[in-house]
N, C-alpha and C positions, 0 to 999 in steps of 0.2 A: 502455596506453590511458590517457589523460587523461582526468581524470571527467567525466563527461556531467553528473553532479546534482550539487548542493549536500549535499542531504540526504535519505535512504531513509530512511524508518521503515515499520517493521514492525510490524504489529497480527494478532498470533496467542497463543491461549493457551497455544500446546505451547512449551516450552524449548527442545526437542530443534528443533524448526524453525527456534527465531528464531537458536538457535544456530546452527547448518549453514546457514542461507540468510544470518545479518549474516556468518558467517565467507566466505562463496561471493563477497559483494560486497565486502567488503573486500580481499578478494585480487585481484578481477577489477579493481583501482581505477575501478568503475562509479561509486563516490560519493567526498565529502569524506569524510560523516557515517552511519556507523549510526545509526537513533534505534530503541529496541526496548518496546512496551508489550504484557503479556502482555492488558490488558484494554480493551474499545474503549472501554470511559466514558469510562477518563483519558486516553486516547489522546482523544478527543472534548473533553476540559477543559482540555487541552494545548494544543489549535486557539484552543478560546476564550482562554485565558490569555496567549497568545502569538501575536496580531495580526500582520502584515506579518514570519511566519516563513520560514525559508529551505529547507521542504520542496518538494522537487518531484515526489518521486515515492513513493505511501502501496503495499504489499505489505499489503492485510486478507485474511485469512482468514474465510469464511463460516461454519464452524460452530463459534461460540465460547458456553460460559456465558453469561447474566447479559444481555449485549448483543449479537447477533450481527451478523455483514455489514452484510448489508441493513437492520437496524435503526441502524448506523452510519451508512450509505448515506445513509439518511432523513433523521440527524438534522444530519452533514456538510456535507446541500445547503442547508438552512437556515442557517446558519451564513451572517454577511454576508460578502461579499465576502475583505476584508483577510483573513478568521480562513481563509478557503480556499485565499487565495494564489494560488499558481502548480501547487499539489500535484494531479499526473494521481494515476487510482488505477488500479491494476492487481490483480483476485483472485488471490488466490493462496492453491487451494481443492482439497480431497483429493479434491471430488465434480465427477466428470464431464459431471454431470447437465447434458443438452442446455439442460433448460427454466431451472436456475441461472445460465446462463452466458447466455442472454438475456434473463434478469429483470436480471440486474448490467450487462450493456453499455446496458440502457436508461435509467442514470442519465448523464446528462452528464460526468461527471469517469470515467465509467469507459473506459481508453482500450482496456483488455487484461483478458482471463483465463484465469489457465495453473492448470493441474493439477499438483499437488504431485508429485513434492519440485522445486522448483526446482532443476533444474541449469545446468552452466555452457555446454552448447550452447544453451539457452534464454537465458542473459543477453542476445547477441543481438535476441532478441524484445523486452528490457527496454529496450534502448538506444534501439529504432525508437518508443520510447511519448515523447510531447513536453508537455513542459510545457505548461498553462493560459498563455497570456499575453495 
C-alpha cells in the first residue's frame, strides 16, 4: 500500500500504545511519518509552532493527564487555520462510551472514533478518514 498520509501523530499518554499503534502504522505503510506526543499540550504547541505542517491525520486519545481529548479538541479548534492544516482527527479511545463518541464526532475535524487497541483490520477504517482540504 502506498501511503495515504504525510504524517500520523499520535497523542496518547500510554507508551505501550503509541508504541503498538506507530509500530501497526509503519508497517501497514498508511503514512510517511510517525509523529508521537505522550502529552496533548505539546502536541497543541507543536500545531502552534509549526504553521502550514504536513499532518493529516491526529490518533488523540481521550483519557489523558493534565490535558485531555476533549480539552485538546477545544483548544485545536481555536487554533487559526494554517496551525490546523489539513489534520482530520480520529479518537482513539479505551472508552466505549456511547455518549464520548458523540461528544468527539461533534467537533468538526473529528472524522472517526475507534475503541482501542487499534488493529490492523481497523486500519482500513483509517484509510476511509480524508483529510481537511
Amino acid at each position: 500500500m502506498s501511503p495515504l498520509f504525510r504524517t500520523v501523530m499520535l497523542i496518547d499518554d500510554s507508551d505501550a500504545d503509541n508504541f503498538f499503534h506507530g509500530m501497526l502504522i509503519e508497517r501497514s505503510g498508511l503514512a510517511c511519518c510517525v509523529k508521537v506526543f505522550e502529552w496533548a499540550e505539546k502536541a497543541l504547541n507543536w500545531f502552534r509552532d509549526n504553521p502550514h505542517h504536513d499532518v493529516d491525520l491526529v490518533l488523540l486519545d481521550i483519557n489523558m493527564p493534565r490535558m485531555n481529548g476533549f480539552e485538546f479538541l477545544d483548544l485545536f479548534h481555536r487554533l487559526p487555520p494554517e496551525h490546523q492544516g489539513d489534520a482530520a482527527i480520529c479518537m482513539l479511545s479505551s472508552s466505549p462510551l456511547e455518549n464520548e463518541r458523540a461528544h468527539a464526532l461533534r467537533y468538526p475535524r473529528v472524522a472517526e472514533f475507534i475503541v482501542k487497541p487499534l488493529e490492523e483490520a481497523r486500519l482500513s477504517q483509517l484509510a476511509s478518514v480524508r483529510t481537511i482540504r
